[in-house]
N, C-alpha and C positions, 0 to 999 in steps of 0.2 A: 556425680562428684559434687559434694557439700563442702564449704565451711564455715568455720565456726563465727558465727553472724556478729558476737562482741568483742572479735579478736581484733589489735589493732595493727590495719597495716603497715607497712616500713616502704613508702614510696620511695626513698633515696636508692632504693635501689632498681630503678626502674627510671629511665631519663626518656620521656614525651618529645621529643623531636619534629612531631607529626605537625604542616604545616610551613615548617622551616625550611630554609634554603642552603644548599653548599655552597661554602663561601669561596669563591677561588675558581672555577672549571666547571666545567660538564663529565658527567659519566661518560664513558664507550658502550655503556649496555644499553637499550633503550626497548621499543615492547617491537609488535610487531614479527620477524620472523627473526631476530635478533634475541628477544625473547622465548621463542619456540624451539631456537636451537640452545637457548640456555637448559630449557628444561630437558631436552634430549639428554643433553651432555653431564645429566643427573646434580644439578649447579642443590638440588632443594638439601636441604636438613646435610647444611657442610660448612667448613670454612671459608677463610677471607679470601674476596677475588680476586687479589693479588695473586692466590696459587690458580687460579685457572686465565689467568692472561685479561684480567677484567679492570686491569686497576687504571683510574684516569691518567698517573702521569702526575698530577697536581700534588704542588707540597704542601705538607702538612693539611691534608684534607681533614677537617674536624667536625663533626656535627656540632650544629648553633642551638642553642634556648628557643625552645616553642613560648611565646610570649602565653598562650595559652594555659597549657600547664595543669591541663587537664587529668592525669591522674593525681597529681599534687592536690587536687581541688577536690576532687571526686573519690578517688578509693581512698576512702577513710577507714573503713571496718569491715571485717567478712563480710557482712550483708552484703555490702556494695559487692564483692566479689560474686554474690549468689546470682546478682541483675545485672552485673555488667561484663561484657567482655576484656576489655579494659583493664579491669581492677581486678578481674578472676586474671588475666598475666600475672600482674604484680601481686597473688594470691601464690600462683605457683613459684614464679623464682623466690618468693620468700619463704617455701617451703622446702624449696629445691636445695636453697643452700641453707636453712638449718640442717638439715639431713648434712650435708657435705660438712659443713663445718665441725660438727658433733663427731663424725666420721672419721675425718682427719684425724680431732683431736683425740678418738678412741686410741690413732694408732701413735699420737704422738708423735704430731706431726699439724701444721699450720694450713689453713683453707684459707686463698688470699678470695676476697670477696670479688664479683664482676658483674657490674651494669646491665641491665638489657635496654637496649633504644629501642622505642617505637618511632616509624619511620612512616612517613608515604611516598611513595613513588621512586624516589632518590634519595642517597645517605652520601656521607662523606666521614670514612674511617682511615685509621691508620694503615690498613690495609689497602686504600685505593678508593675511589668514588664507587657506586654500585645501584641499579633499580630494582626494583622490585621483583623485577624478571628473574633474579636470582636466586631469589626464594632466601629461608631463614639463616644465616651464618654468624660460626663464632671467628672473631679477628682474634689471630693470638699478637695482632702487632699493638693492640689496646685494651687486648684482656675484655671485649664487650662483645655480649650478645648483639647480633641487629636482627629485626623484624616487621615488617610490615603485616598486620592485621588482617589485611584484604588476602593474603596468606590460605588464612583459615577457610575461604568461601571457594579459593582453587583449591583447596585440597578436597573437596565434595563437587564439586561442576567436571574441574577438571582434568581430575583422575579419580574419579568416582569412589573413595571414599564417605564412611556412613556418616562421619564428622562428630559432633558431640564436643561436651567440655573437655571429656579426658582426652580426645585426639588433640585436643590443644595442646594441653600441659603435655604430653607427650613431644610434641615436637618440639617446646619448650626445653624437656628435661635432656634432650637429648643432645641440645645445643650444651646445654654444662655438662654434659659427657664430654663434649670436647675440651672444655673447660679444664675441667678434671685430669683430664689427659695430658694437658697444657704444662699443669703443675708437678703432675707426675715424670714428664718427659718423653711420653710419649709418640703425643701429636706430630710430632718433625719425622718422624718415621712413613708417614704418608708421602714425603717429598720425596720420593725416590726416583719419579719420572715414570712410572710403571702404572697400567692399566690391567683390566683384568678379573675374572672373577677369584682370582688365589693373589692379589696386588694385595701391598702393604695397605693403599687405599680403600681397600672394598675393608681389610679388616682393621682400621682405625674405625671405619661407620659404625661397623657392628659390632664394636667395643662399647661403642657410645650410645646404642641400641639399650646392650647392656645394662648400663649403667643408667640409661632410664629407668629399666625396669627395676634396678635394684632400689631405686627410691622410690617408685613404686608402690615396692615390696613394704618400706616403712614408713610410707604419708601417713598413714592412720594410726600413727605410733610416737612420731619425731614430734616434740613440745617445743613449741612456739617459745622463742625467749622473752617474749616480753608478757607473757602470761602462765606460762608452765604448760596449757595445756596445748594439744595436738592443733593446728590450722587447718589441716583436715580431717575432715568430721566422717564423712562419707566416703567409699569408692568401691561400687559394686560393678559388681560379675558382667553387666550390662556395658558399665567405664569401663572396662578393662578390654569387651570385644572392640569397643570404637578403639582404644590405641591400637591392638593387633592389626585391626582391619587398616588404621591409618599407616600403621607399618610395613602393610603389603601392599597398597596402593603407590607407594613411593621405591616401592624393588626396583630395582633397573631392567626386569624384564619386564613387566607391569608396562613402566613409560618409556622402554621400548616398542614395547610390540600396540601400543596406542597410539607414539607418532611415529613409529620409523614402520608399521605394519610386521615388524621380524625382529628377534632375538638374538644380539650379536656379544656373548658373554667376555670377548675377549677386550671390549672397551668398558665395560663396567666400572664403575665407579664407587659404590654405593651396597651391593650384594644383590642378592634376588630376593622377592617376594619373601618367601617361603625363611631365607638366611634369616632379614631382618625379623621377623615372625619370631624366630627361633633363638636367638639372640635376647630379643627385651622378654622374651618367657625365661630365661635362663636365671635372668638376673632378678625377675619378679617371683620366682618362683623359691629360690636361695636366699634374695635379702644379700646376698656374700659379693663382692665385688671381685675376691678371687678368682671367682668362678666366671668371672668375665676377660679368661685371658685368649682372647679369640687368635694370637699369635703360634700359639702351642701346635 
């Protein structure tokens, strides 16, 4: 996965956090075996932890300014995206929502734009305080992606994923699937209190699965607004096994049967392997977001 090394980035949409402190309270989540039963309980590539009983309590938890400000400084131009991890984030959300926004406005209709935090260890959203234990989630209570980076090194250690650039942006794009969803009215359809592999919840995921791969389907197409041309330059056949494979690594049977030794499909959260697999091929393979109506 390439891009285009004189395109310029749009960090505003990308808020660096990393460093900072929650102002007000402590998390309830912390690492440890507290951490191990987050990932059990399939916490990765979801929403805010307020829907899973995670939220501190504390009001108005907000994430603070990294005095740092380190993509602000640093992802300046695709290049930077080509060498940095970092800057390739704010390479994909800024491609992620030209695609949506262009999308929208095909159908006439409004793309409200959403932040991604970079975070370490602990964040403080409007959904609740959260560690990293929880792995990547969209809050619809602040419309923002959160992320922590170190992320990306558990998804290849710790559920043996191949990893690569695209596994990122994939989990990435997958988070504004929720997003996407957010706006459409969908997302609230996961709170139904139901578990399960046929739950409202397993097919919010693989909607958003979806809808990854439907952008996908048009990185190498969607023009950059502040250049006309494409932000992605590249994404081959290679890209595209590392998201599938990062999509099965994260099934609920997968991190099932890794920490619990057995496959128990009636708590599922997330889909299987194979689901998720099948899911962001749908929607990379169509381009059509119709075709991502996993409800049906």
């Amino acid at each position: 996965m390439r891009f285009d090394d004189d395109a310029d980035l749009d960090t505003s949409e990308v808020q660096d956090v990393r460093g900072s402190r929650i102002p007000g309270g402590k998390a309830t989540v912390g690492g440890g075996i507290a951490g191990v039963i987050a990932l059990i309980l399939g916490l990765l590539f979801g929403v805010g932890p307020d829907q899973l009983g995670l939220s501190s309590g504390d009001a108005d938890p907000v994430a603070t300014s990294s005095p740092a400000g380190q993509v602000r400084e640093s992802c300046l131009k695709g290049k930077d995206a080509n060498s940095r991890e970092d800057c390739r984030t704010v390479a994909v959300v800024n491609s992620v929502q030209d695609f949506w926004r262009q999308e929208f406005a095909r159908r006439d209709a409004d793309y409200s734009a959403a932040p991604t935090v970079l975070f370490g260890e602990r964040v403080g959203t409007a959904c609740g305080a959260a560690t990293s234990a929880v792995g990547p989630f969209y809050c619809p209570g602040d419309r923002k992606v959160y992320l922590d980076l170190g992320f990306f090194d558990d998804l290849r250690t710790k559920f043996g994923s191949s990893g690569g650039p695209f596994a990122q942006a994939y989990v990435v794009a997958h988070e504004y699937g929720h997003h996407v969803q957010n706006q459409m009215g969908t997302l609230g359809r996961s709170q139904d209190g139901r578990r399960g592999e046929n739950s409202n919840a397993v097919k919010v995921e693989l909607q958003a699965d979806c809808y990854a791969g439907v952008w996908a389907h048009h990185a190498t197409t969607t023009p950059d607004e502040s250049t006309g041309r494409p932000l992605v330059t590249e994404l081959t056949r290679a890209d595209v096994r590392d998201g599938l494979d990062a999509a099965a690594a994260v099934g609920d049977d997968r991190i099932q049967e890794r920490y619990q030794g057995r496959v128990t499909p009636e708590s599922w959260t997330h889909g299987s392997a194979a689901q998720r697999q099948q899911w962001f091929s749908t929607g990379f393979r169509t381009g059509d977001m119709a075709r991502c109506d996993t409800f049906a």
